[in-house]
C-alpha positions in Angstrom: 23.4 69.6 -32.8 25.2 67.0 -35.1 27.3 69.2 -38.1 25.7 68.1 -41.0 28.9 67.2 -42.8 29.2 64.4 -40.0 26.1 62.9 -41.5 27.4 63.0 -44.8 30.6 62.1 -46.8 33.6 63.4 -48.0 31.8 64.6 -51.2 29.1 66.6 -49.2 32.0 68.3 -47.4 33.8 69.3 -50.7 30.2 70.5 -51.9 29.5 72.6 -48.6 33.0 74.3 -48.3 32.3 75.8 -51.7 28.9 77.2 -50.8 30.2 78.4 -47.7 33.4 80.1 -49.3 30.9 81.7 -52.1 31.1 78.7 -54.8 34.7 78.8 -56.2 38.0 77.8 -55.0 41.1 76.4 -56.3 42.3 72.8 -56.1 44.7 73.8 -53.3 42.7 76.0 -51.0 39.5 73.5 -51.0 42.1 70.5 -50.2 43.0 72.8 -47.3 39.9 73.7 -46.4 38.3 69.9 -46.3 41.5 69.0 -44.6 43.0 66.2 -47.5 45.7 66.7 -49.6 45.4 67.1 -53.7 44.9 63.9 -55.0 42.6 62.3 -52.8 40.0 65.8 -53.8 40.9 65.3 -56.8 39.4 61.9 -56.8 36.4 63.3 -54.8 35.6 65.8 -57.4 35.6 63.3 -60.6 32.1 62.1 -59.6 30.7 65.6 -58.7 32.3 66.6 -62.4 30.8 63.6 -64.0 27.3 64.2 -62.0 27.5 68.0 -63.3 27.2 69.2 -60.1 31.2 71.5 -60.1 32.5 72.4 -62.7 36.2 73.1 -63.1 37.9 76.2 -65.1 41.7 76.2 -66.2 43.8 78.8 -65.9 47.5 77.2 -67.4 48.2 75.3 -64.2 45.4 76.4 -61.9 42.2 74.7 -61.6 39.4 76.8 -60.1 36.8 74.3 -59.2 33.1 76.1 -59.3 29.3 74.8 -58.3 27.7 74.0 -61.3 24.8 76.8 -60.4 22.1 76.3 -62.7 22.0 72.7 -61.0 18.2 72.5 -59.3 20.8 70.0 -56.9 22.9 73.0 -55.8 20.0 74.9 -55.3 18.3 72.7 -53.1 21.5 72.1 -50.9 22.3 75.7 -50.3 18.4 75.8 -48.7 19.2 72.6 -46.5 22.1 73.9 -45.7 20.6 76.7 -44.4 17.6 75.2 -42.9 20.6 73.0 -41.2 22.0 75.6 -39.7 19.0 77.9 -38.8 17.8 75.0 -36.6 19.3 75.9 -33.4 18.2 79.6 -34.0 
């Protein structure tokens, strides 16, 4: 079975490694764990920002970036995701 963040973006990739690591990380650890460095997340996260989909929280020089939960969006990913990955099951 195809991962589903091969079908999708660099974007969808940011989005699923929060759900997956329980829907906060800092700016470090989710460039880590999408394998890119700072900037180029940081350039992946201004339209997920500007769509309202994360949200980001400032602690002085850390950034915790969170899933905007009360977005229907989010909602509906987590249960594709899920469907997704109950498939071969």
């Amino acid at each position: 079975m195809i991962p589903l963040e091969e079908l999708a973006g660099r974007k969808f990739k940011i989005l699923k490694t929060l759900i997956d690591e329980g829907g906060e990380l800092n700016i470090s650890a989710l460039a880590k764990r999408v394998g890119s460095n700072n900037r180029a997340v940081n350039a992946m996260l201004r339209p997920l920002m500007d769509a309202g989909l994360v949200t980001e929280k400032r602690y002085g020089r850390i950034r915790i970036i969170g899933l905007n939960e009360d977005d229907p969006r989010i909602r509906a990913l987590r249960a594709l995701i899920e469907i997704w990955g109950n498939r071969g099951s």
